[in-house]
Residue, then its C-alpha position, 0 to 999 in steps of 0.5 A: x424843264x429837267x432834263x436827265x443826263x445821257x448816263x442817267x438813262x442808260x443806268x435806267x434802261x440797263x435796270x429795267x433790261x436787268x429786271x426784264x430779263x431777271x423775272x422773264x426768266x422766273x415767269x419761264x421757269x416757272x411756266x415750264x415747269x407748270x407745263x411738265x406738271x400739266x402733261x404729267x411728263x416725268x423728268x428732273x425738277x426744273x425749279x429745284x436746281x441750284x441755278x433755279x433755287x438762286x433765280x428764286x431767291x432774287x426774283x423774291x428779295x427784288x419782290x420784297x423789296x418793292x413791297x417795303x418801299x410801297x408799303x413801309x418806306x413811305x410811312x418811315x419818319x427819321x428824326x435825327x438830332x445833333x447839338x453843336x457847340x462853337x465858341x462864336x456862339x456861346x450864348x446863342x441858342x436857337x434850332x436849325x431844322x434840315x428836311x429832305x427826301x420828300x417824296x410827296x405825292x398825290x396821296x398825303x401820308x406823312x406830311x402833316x406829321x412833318x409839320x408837327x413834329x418840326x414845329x415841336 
């Protein structure tokens, strides 16, 4: 069983609160400003205020984020190559193959490709 260290989860959970309060704060702008427009009240322009313009800009970076690491990141294959030569083995030749950051899951998406591309 593994288990997280007490420091790991109060980096989540601080995370989380972070990302609750971030697009609480969207969802109550945005909301607030639907109403003003719902009543036909007149008065400033609540989401066009700098604080209001920033709140937006991070709430859709966070968003577009989320997006790249469902839909792209998953698909992304990185293959680095690196020759090393030493003295000891001069005549020897052979390939070393190091493989990380899998993120497997129930849904195969790269992982054949994986494999044929580590055997060639």
């Amino acid at each position: 069983m593994i288990t997280a260290a007490p420091r790991d989860i109060i980096s989540v959970l601080l995370f989380l609160g972070l990302l609750l309060v971030l697009y609480g704060l969207e969802v109550l702008l945005l909301t607030r400003a639907l109403l003003h427009r719902v009543r036909r009240r007149p008065g400033k322009r609540t989401l066009l205020t700098w604080p209001a313009i920033v709140l937006h800009v991070v709430a859709g970076a966070g968003i577009l984020c989320m997006l790249y690491g469902h839909f792209i990141e998953p698909y992304r294959v990185e293959v680095n190559t690196m020759t090393l030569h030493t003295p000891k083995l001069k005549s020897a030749g052979f390939r070393i193959v190091q493989i990380s950051d899998l993120h497997c899951d129930t849904t195969p998406r790269n992982e054949e490709k994986a494999v044929r591309m580590i055997n060639s």
